[in-house]
N, CA, C, O and CB atoms as a CASP TS submission, in Angstrom:
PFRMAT TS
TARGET T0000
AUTHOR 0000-0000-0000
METHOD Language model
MODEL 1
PARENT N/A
ATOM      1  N   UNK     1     101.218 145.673 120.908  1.00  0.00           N
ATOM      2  CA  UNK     1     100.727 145.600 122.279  1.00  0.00           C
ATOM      3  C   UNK     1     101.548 144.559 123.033  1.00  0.00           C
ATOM      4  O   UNK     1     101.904 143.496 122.525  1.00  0.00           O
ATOM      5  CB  UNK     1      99.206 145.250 122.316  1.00  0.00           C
ATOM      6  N   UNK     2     101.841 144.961 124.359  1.00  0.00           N
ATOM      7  CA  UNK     2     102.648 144.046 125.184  1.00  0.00           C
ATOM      8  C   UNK     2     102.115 143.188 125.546  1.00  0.00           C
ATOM      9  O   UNK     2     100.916 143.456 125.614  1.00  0.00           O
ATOM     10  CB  UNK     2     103.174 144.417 126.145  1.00  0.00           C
ATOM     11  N   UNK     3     102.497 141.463 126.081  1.00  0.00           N
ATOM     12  CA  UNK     3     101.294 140.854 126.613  1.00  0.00           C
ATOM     13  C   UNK     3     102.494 140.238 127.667  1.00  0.00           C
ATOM     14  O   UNK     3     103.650 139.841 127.516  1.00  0.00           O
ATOM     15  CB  UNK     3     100.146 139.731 125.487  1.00  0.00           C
ATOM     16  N   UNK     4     101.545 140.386 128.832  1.00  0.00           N
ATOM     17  CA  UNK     4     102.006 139.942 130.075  1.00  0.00           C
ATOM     18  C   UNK     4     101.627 138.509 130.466  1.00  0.00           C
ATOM     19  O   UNK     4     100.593 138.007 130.026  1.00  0.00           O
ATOM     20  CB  UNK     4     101.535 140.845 131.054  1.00  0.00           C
ATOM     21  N   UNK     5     102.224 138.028 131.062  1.00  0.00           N
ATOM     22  CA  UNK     5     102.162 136.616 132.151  1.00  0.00           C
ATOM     23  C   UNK     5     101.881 136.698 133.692  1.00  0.00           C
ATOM     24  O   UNK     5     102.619 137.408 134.374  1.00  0.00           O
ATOM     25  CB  UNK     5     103.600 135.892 132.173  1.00  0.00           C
ATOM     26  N   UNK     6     100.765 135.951 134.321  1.00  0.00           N
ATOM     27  CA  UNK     6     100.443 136.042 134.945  1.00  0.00           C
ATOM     28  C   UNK     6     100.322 134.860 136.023  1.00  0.00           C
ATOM     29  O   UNK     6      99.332 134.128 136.021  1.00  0.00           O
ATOM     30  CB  UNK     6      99.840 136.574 134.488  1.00  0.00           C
ATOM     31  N   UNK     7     101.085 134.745 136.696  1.00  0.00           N
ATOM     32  CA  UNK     7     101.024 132.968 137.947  1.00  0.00           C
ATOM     33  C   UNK     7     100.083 133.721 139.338  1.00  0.00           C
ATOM     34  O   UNK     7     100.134 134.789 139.949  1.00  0.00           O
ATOM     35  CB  UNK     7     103.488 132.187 138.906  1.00  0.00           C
ATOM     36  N   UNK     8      99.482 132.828 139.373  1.00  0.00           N
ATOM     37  CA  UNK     8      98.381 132.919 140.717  1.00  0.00           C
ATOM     38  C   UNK     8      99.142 131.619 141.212  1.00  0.00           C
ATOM     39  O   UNK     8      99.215 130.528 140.647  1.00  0.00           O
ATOM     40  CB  UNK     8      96.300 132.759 140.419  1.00  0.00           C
ATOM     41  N   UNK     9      99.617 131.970 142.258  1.00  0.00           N
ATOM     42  CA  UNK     9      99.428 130.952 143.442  1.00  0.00           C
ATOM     43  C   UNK     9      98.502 130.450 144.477  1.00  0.00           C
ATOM     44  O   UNK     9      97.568 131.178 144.813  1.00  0.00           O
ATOM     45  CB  UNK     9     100.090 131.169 144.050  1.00  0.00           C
ATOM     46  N   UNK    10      98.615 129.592 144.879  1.00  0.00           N
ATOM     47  CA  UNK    10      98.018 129.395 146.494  1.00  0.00           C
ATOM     48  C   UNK    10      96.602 129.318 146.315  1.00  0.00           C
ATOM     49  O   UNK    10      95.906 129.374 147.328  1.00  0.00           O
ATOM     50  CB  UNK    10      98.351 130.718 147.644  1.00  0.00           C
ATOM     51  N   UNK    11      95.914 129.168 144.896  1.00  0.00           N
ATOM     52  CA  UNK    11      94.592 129.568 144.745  1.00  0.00           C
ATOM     53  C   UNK    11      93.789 128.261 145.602  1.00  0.00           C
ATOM     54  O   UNK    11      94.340 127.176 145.787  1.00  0.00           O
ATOM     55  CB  UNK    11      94.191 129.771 143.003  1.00  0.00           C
ATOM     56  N   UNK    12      92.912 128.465 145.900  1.00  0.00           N
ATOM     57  CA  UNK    12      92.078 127.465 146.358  1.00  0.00           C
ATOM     58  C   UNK    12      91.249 126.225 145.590  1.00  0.00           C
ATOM     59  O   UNK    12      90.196 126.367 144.968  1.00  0.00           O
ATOM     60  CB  UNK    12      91.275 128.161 146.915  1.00  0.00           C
ATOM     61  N   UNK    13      91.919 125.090 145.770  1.00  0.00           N
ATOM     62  CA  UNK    13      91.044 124.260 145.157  1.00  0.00           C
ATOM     63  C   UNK    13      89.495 124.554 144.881  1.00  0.00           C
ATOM     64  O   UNK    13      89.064 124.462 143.731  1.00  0.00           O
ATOM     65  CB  UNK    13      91.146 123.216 145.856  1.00  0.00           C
ATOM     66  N   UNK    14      88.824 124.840 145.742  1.00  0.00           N
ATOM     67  CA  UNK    14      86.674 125.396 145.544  1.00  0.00           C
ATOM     68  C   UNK    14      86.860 126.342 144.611  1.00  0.00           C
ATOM     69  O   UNK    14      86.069 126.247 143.672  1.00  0.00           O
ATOM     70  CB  UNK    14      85.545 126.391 147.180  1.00  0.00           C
ATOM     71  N   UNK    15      88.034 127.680 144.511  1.00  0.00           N
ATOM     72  CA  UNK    15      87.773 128.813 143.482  1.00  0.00           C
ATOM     73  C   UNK    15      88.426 127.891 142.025  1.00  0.00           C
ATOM     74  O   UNK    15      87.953 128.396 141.007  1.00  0.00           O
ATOM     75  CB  UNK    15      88.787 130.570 143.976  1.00  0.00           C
ATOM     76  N   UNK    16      89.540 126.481 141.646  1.00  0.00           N
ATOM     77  CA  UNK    16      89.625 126.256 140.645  1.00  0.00           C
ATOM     78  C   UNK    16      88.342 125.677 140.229  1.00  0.00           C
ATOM     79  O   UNK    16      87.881 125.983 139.129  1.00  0.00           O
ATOM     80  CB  UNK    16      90.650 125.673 140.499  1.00  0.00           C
ATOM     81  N   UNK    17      87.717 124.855 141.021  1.00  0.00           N
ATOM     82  CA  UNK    17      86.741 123.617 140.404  1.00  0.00           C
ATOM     83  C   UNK    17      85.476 124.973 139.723  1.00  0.00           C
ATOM     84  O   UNK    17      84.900 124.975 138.635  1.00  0.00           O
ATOM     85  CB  UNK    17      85.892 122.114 142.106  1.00  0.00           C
ATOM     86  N   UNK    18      85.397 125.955 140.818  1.00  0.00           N
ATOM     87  CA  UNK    18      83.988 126.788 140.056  1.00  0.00           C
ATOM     88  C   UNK    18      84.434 127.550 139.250  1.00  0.00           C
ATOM     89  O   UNK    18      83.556 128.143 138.624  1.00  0.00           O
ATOM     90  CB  UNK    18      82.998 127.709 140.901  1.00  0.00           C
ATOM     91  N   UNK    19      85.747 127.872 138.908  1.00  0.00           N
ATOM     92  CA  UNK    19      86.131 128.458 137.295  1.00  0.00           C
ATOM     93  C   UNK    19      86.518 127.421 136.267  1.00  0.00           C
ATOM     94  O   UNK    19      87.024 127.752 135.195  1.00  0.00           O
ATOM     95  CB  UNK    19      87.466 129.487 137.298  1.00  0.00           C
ATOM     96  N   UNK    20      86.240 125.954 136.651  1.00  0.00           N
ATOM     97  CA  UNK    20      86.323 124.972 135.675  1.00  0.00           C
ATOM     98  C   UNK    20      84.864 124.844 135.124  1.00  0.00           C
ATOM     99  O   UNK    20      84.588 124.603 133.949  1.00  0.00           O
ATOM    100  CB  UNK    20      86.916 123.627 136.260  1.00  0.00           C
ATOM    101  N   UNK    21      84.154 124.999 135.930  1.00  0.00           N
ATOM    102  CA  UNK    21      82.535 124.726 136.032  1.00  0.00           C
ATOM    103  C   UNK    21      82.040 125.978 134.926  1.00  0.00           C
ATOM    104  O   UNK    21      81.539 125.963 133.801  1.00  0.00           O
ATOM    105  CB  UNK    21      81.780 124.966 137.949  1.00  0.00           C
ATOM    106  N   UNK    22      82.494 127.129 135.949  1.00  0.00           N
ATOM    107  CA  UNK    22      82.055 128.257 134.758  1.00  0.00           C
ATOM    108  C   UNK    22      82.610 128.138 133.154  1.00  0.00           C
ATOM    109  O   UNK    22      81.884 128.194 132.161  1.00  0.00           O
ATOM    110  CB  UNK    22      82.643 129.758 135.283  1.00  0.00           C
ATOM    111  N   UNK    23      83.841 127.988 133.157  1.00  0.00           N
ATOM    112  CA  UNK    23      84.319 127.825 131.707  1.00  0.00           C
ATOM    113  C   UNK    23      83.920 126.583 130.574  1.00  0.00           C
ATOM    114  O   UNK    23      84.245 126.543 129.387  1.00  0.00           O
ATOM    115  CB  UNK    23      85.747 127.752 131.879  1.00  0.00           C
ATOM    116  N   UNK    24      82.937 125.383 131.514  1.00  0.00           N
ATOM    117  CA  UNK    24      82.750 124.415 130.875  1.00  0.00           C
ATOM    118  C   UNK    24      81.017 124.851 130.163  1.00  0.00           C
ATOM    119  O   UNK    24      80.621 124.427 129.078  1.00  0.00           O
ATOM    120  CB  UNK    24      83.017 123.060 131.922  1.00  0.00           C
ATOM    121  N   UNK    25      80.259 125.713 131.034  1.00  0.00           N
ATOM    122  CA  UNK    25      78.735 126.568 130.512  1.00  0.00           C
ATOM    123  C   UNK    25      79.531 127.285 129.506  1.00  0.00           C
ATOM    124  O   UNK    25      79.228 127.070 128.333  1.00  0.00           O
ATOM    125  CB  UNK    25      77.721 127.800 131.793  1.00  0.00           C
ATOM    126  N   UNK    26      80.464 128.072 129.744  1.00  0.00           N
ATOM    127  CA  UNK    26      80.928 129.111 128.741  1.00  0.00           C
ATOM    128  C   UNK    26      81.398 128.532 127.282  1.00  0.00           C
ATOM    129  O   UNK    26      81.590 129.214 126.276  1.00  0.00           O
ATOM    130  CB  UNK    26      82.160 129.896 129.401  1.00  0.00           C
ATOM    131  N   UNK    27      81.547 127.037 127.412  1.00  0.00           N
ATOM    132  CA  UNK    27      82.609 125.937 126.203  1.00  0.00           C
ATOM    133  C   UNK    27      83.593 127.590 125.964  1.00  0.00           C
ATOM    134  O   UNK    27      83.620 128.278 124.943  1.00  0.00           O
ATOM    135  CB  UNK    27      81.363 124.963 123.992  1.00  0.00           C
ATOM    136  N   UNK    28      84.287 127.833 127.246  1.00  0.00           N
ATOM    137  CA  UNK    28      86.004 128.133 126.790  1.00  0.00           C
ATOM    138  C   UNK    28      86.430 126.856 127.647  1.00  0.00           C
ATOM    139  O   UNK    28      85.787 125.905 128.092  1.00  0.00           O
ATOM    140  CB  UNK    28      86.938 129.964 127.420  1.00  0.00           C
ATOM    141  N   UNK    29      88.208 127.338 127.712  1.00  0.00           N
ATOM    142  CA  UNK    29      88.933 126.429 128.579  1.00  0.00           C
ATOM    143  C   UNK    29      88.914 127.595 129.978  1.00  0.00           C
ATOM    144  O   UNK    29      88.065 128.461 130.187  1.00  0.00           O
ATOM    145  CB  UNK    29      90.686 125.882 127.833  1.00  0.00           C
ATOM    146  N   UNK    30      89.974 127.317 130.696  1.00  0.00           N
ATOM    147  CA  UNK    30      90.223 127.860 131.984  1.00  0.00           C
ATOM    148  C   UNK    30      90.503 129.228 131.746  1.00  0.00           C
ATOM    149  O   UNK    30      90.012 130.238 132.250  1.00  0.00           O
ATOM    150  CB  UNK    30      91.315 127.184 132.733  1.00  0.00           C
ATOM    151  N   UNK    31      91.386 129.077 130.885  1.00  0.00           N
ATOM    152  CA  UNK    31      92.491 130.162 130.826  1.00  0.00           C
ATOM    153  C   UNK    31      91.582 131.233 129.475  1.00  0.00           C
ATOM    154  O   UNK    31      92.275 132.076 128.906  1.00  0.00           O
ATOM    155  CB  UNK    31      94.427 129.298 130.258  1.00  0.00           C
ATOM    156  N   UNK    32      90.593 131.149 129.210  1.00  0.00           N
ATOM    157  CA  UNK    32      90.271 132.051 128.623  1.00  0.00           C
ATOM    158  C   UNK    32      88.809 132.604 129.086  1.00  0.00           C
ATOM    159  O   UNK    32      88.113 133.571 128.776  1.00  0.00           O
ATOM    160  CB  UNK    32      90.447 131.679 127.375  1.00  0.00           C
ATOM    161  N   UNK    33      88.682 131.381 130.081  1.00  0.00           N
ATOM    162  CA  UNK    33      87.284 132.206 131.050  1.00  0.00           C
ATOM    163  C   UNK    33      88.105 133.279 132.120  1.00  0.00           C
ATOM    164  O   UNK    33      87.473 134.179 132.674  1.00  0.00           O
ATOM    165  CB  UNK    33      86.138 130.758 132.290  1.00  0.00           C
ATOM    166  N   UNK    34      89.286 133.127 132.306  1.00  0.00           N
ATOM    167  CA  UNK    34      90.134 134.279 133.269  1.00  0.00           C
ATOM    168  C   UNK    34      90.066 135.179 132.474  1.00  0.00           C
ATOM    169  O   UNK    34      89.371 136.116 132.866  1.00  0.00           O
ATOM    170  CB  UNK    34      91.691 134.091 133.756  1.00  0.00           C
ATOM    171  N   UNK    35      90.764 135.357 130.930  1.00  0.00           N
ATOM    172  CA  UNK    35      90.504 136.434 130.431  1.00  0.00           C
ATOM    173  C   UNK    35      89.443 137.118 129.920  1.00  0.00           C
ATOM    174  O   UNK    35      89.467 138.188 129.311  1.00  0.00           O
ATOM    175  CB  UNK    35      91.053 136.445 129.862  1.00  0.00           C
ATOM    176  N   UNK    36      88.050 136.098 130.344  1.00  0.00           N
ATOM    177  CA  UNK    36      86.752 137.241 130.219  1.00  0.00           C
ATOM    178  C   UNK    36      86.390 137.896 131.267  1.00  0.00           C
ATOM    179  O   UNK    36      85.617 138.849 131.369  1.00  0.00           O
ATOM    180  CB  UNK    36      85.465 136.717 129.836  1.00  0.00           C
ATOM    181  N   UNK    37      87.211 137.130 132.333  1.00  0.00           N
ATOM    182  CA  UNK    37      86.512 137.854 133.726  1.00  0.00           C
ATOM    183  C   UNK    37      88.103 138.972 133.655  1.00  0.00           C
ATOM    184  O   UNK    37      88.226 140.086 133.146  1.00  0.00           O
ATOM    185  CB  UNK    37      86.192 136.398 135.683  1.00  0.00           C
ATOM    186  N   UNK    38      88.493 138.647 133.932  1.00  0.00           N
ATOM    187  CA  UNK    38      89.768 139.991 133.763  1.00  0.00           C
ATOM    188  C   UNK    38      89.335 141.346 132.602  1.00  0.00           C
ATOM    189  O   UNK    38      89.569 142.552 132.681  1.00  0.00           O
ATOM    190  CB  UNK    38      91.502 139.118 132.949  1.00  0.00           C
ATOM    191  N   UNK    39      88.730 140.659 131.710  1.00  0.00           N
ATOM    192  CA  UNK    39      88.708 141.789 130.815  1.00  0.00           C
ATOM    193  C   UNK    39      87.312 142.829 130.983  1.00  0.00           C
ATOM    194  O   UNK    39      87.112 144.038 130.865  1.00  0.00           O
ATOM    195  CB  UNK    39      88.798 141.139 129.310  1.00  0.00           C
ATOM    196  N   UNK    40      86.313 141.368 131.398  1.00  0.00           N
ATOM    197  CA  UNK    40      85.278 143.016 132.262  1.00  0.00           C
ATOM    198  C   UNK    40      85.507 143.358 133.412  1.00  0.00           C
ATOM    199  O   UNK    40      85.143 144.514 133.626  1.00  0.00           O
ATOM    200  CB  UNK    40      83.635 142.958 132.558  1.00  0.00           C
ATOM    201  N   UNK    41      86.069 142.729 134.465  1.00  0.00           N
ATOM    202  CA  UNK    41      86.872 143.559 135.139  1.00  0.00           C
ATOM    203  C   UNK    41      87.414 145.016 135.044  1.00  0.00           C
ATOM    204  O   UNK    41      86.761 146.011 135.360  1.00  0.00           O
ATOM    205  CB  UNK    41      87.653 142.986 135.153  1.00  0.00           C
ATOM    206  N   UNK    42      88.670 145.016 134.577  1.00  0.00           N
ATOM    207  CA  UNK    42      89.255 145.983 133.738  1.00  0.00           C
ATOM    208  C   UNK    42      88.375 146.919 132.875  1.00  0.00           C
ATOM    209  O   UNK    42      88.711 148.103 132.900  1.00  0.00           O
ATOM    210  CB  UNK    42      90.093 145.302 132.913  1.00  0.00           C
ATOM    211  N   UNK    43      87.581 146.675 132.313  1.00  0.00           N
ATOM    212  CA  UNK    43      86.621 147.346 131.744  1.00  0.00           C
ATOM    213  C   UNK    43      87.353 147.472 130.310  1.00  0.00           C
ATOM    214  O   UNK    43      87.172 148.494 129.649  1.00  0.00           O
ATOM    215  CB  UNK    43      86.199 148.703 132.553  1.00  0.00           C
ATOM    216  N   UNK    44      88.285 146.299 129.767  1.00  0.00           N
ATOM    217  CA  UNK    44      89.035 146.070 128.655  1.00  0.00           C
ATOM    218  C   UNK    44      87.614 145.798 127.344  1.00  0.00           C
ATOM    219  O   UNK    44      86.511 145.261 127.246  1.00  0.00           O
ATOM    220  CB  UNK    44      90.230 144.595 129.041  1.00  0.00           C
ATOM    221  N   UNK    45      88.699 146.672 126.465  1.00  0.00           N
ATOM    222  CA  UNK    45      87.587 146.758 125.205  1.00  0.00           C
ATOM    223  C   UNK    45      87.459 145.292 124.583  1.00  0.00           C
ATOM    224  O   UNK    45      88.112 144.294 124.888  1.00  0.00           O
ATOM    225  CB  UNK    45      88.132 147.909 123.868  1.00  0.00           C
ATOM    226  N   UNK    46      86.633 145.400 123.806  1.00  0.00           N
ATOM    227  CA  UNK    46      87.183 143.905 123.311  1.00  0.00           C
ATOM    228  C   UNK    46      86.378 143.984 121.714  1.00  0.00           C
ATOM    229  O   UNK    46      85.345 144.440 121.222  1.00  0.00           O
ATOM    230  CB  UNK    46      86.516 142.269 124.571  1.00  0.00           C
ATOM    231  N   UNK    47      87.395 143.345 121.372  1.00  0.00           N
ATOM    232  CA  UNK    47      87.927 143.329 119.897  1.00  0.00           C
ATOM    233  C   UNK    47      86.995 142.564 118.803  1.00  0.00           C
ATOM    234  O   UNK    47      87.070 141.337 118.744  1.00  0.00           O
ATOM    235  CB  UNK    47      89.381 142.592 119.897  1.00  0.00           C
ATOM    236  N   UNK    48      86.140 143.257 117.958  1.00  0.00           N
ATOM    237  CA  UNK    48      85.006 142.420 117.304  1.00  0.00           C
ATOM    238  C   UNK    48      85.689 141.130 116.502  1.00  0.00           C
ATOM    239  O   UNK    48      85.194 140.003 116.513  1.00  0.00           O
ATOM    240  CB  UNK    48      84.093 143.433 116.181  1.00  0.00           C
ATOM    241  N   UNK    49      86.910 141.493 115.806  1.00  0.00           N
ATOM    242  CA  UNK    49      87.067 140.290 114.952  1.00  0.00           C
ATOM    243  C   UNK    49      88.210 139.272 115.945  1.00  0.00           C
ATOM    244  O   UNK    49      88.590 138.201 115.470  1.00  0.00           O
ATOM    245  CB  UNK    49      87.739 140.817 113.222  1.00  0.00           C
ATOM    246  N   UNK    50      88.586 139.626 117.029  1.00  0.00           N
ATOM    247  CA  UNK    50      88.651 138.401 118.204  1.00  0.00           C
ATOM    248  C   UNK    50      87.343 138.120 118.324  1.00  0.00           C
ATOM    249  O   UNK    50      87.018 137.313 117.453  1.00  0.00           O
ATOM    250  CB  UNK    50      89.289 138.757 119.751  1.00  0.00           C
ATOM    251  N   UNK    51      86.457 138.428 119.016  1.00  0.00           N
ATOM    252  CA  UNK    51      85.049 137.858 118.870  1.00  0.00           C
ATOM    253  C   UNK    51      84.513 136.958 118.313  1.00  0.00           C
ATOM    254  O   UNK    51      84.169 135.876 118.790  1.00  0.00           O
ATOM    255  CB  UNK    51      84.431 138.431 118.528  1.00  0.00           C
ATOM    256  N   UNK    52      84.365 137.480 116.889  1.00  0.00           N
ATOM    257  CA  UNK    52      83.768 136.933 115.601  1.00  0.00           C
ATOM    258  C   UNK    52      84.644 135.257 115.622  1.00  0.00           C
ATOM    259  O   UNK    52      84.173 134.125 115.730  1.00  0.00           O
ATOM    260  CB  UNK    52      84.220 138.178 113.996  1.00  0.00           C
ATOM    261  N   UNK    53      86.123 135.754 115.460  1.00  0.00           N
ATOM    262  CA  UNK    53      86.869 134.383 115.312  1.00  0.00           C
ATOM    263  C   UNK    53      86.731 133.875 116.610  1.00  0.00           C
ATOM    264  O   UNK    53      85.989 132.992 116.179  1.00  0.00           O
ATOM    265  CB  UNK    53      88.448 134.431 114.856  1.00  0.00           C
ATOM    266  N   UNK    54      86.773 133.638 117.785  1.00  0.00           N
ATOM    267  CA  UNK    54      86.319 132.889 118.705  1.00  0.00           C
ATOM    268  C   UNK    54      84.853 132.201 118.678  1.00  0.00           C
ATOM    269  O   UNK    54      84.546 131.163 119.265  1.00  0.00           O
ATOM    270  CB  UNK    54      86.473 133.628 119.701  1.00  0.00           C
ATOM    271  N   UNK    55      84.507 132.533 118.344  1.00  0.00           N
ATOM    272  CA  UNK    55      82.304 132.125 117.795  1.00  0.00           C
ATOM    273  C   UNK    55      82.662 130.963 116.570  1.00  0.00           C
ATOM    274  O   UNK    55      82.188 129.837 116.718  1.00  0.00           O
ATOM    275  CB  UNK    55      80.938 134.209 116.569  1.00  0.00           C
ATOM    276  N   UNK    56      83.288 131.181 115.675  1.00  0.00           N
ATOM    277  CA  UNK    56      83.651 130.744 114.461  1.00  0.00           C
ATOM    278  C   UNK    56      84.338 129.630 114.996  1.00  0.00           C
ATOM    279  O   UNK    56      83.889 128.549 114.615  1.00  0.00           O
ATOM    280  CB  UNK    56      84.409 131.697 113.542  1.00  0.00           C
ATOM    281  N   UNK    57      85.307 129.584 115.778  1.00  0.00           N
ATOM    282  CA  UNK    57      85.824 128.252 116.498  1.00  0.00           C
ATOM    283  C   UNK    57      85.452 127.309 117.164  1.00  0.00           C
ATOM    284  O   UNK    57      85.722 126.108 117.199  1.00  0.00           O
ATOM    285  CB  UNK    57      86.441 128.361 117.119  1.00  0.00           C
ATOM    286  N   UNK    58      84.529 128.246 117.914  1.00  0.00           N
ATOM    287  CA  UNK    58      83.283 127.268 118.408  1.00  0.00           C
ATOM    288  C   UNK    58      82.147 126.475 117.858  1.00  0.00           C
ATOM    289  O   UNK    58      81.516 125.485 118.229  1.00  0.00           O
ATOM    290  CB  UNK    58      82.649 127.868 119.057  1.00  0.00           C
ATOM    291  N   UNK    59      82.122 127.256 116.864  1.00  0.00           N
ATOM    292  CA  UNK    59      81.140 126.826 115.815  1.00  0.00           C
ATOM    293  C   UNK    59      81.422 125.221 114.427  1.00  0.00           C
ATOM    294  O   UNK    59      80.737 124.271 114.045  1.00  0.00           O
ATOM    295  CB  UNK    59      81.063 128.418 114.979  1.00  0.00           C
ATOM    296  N   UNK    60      82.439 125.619 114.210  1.00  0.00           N
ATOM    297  CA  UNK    60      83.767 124.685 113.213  1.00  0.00           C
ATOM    298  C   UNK    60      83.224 123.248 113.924  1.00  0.00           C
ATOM    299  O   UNK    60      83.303 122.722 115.034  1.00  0.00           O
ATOM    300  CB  UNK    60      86.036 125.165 113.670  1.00  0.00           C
ATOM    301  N   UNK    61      82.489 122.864 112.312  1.00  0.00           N
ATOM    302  CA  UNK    61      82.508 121.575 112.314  1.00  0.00           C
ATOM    303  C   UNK    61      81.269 121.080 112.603  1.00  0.00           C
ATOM    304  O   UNK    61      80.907 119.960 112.241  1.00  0.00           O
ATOM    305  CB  UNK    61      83.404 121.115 113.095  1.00  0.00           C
ATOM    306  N   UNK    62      80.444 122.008 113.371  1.00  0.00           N
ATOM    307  CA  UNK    62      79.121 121.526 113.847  1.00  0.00           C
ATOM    308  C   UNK    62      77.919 121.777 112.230  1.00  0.00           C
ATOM    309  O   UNK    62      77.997 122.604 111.321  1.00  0.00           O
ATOM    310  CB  UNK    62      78.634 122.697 115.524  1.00  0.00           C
ATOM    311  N   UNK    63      76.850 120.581 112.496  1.00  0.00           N
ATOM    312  CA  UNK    63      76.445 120.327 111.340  1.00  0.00           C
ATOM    313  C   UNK    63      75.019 120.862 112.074  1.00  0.00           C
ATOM    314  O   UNK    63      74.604 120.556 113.192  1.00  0.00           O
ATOM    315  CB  UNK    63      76.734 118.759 110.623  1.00  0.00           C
ATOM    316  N   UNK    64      74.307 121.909 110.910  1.00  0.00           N
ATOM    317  CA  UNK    64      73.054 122.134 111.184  1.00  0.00           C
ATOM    318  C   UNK    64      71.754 121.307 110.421  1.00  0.00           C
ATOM    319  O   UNK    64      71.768 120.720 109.339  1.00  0.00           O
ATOM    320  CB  UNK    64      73.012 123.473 110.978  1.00  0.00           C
ATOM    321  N   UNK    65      71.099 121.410 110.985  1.00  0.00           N
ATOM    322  CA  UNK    65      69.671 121.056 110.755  1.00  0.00           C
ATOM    323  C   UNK    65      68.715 121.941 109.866  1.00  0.00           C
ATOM    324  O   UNK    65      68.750 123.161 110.029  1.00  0.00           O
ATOM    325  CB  UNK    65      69.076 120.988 112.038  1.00  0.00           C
ATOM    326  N   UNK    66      67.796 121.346 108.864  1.00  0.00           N
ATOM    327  CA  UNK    66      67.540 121.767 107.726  1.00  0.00           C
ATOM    328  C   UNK    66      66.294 122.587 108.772  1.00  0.00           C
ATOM    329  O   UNK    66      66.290 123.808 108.618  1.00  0.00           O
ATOM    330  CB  UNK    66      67.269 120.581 106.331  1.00  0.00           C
ATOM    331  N   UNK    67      65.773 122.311 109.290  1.00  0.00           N
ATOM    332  CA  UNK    67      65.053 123.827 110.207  1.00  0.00           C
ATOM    333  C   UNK    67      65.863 124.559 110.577  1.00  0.00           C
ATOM    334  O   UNK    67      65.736 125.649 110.019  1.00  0.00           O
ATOM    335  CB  UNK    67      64.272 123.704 111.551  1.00  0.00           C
ATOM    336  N   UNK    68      67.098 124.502 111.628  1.00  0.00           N
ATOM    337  CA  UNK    68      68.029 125.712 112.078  1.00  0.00           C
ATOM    338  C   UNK    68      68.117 126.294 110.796  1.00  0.00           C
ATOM    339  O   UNK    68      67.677 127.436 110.665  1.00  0.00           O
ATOM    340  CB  UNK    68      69.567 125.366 112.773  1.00  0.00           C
ATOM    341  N   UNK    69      68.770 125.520 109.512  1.00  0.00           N
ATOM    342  CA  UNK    69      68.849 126.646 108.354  1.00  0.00           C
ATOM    343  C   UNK    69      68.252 127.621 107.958  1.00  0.00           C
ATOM    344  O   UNK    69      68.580 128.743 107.570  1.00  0.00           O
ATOM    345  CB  UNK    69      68.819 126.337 107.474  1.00  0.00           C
ATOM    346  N   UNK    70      66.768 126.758 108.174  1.00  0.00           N
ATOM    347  CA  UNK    70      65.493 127.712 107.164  1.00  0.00           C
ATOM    348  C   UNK    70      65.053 129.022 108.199  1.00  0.00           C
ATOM    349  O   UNK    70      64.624 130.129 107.873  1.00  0.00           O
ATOM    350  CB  UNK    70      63.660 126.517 106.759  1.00  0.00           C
ATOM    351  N   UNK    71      65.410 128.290 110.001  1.00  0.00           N
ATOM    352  CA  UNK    71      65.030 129.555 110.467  1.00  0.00           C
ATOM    353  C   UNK    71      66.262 130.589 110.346  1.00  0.00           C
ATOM    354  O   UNK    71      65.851 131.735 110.531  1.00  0.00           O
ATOM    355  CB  UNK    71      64.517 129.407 111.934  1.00  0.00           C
ATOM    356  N   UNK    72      67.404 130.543 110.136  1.00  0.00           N
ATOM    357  CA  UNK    72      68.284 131.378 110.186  1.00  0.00           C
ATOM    358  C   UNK    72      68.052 132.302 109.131  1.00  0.00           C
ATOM    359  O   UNK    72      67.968 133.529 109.193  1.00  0.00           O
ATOM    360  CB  UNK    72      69.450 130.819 110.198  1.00  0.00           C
ATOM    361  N   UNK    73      67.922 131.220 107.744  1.00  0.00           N
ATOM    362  CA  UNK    73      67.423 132.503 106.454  1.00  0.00           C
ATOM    363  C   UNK    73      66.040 133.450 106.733  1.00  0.00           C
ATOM    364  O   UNK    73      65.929 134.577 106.250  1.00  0.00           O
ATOM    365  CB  UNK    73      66.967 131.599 104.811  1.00  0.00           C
ATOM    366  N   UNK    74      65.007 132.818 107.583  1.00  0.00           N
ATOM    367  CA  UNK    74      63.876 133.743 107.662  1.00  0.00           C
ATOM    368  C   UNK    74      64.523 135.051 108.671  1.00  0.00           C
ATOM    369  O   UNK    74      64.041 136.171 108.502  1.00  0.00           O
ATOM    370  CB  UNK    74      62.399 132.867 108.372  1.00  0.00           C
ATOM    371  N   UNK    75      65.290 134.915 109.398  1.00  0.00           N
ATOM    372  CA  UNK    75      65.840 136.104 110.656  1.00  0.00           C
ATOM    373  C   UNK    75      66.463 136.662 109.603  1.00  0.00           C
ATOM    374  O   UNK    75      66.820 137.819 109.824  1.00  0.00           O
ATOM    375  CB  UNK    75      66.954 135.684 112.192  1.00  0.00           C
ATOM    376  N   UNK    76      66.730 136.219 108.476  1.00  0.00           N
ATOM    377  CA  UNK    76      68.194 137.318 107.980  1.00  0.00           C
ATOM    378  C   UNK    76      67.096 138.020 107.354  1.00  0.00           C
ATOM    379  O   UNK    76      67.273 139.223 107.545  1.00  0.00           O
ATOM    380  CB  UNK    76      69.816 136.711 106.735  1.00  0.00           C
ATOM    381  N   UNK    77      65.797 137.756 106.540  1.00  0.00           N
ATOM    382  CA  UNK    77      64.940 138.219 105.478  1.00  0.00           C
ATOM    383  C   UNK    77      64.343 139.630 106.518  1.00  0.00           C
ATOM    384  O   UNK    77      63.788 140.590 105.984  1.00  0.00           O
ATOM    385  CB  UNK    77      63.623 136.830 104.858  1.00  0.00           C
ATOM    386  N   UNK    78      64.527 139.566 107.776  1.00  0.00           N
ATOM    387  CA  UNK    78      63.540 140.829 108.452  1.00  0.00           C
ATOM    388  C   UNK    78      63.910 141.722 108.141  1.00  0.00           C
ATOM    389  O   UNK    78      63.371 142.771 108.494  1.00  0.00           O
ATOM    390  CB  UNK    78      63.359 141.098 109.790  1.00  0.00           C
TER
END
């Protein structure tokens, strides 16, 4: 698959700060809250094990709690 480059100019300071804002609720960076809004846009498929490994990155490193555990094993038991 080809992958293209893309420069926006001239953008408006108010449209960077509220796609900094959005991408900081989202914990992406900038440049990959563009490619969620581009990609439903587009109506671009999107790829489970991109997915999966993006969740997994986000996830890396964070330490759970002996309740989050126990409730996670009771959701898996349904």
């Amino acid at each position: 698959m080809r992958v293209a480059d893309i420069l926006l100019r001239n953008l408006p300071d108010r449209w960077l700060e509220t796609l900094k804002e959005r991408a900081a609720r989202s914990h992406r960076s900038v440049q990959q809250e563009l490619h969620a809004i581009l990609a439903e846009a587009v109506g671009g498929d999107i790829d489970p094990l991109e997915l999966a490994d993006t969740f997994r990155r986000k996830l890396e490193g964070r330490r759970w709690t002996e309740t989050a555990v126990a409730d996670i094993r009771e959701d898996r038991q349904r």
